[in-house]
N, C-alpha and C positions, 0 to 999 in steps of 0.2 A: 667719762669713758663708757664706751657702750659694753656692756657683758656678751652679747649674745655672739656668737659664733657666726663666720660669713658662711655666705654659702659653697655647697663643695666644691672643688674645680673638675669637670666632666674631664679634661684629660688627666687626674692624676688616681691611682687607680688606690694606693696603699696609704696617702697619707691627706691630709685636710690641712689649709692654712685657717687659722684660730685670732683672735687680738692677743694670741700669750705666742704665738710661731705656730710650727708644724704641728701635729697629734697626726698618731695610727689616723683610719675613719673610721675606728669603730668606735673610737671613746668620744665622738662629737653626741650622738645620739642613742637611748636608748630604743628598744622597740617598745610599743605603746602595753606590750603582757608583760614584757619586763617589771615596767614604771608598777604599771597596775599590781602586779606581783607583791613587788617592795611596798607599794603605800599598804596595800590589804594587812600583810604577815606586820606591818612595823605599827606608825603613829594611827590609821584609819582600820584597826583593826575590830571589828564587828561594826562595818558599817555594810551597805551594801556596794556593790560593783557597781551600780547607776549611780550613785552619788560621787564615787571615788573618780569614776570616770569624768563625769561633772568636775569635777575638781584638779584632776589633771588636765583636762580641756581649758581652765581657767587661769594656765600659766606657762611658762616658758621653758624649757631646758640650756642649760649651758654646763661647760665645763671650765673650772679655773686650778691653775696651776700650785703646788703646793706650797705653803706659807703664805698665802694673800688670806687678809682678813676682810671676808664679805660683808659682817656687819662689826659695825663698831662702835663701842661704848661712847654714848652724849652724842650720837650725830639721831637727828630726824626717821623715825621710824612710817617708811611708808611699803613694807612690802613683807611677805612671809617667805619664810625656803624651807624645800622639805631635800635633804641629801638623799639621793637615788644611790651613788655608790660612793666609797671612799668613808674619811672619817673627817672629823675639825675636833677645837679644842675653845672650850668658850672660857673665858675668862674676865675679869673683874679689877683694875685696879693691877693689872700684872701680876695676878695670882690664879692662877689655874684653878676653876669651879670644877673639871668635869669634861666628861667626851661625848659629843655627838655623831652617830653613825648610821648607816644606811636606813633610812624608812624613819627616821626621827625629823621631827618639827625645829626648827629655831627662828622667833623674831614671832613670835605670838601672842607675847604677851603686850602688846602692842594692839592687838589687832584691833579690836574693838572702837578704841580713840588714838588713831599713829599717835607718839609724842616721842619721848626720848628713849632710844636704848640703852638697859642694863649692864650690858655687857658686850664683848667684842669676842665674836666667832671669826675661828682662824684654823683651812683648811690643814691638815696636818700631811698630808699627801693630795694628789691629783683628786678632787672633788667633780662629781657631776650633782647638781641641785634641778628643784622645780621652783623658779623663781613666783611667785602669785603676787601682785600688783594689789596696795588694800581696795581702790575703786574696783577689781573686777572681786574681789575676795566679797566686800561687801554687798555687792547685788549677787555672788553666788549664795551667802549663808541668809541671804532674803527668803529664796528661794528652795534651800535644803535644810530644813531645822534643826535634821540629826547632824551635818557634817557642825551647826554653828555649836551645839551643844556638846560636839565630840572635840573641837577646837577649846573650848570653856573648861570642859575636864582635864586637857592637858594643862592649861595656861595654872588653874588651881591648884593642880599638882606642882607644880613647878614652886608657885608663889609658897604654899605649903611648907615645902620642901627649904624654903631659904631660910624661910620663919622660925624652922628647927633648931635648939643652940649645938646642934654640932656640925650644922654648917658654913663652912671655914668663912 
């Protein structure tokens, strides 16, 4: 199933057909200060604006309706999402890790060599993501060292983070 949103319909002024039905049009797209906005203040925070830029140019925007689970646990890890609005709930084996929300990374720990997801991310309300694709991910962090190095410090934290025995 394709994720991406069609294009708008020139005669309809208030709402947009979607692959999930109708949405307002304002929840199809962000504006590009927005996105930038959100990645700066969230996950690419002290990076600079040319590189984040970079990196929003290297992915996709969509919107998916609430309770679909974008990635999920033991399927093939070939893409990164960063949530631009809205929130998800990533979980493990049907036990709740934890909440992902606007300007946060999921599906990075992967990045490096795709293989298998840890876990299944599952929007909790109306989600808008930056989908990044690992072929275009990887010729981006060729070319940006800080964004690959700003990706690795997440991904470590995270790994960290599970390693802890009080995590559930």
């Amino acid at each position: 199933m394709k994720l991406t949103p069609y294009r708008v319909e020139l005669d309809s002024r208030t709402t947009v057909r979607t692959n999930y039905g109708r949405m307002p049009r304002i929840a199809l797209q962000m504006r590009t200060d927005d996105v930038l906005s959100t990645l700066l203040s969230g996950a690419f925070a002290g990076c600079s604006e040319r590189e984040v830029v970079a990196f929003m140019n290297a992915g996709r925007q969509f919107v998916l309706p609430s309770q679909w689970a974008f990635i999920q646990e033991f399927t093939p890890a070939h893409d990164l999402y960063v949530l631009l609005d809205g929130s998800a709930a990533v979980s493990r084996d049907r036990r709740i890790l934890g909440r992902v929300r606007a300007g946060e990374v999921v599906g990075e720990l992967g990045m490096r060599t795709p293989g298998v997801r840890t876990a299944t991310v599952t929007s909790t309300d109306r989600v808008r993501l930056l989908r990044v694709e690992y072929p275009d991910l990887s010729d981006l962090l060729r070319r940006r060292p800080t964004l690959a190095a700003r990706l690795d410090e997440i991904g470590a934290t995270r790994k960290a983070r599970e390693r802890h025995p009080a995590f559930p």
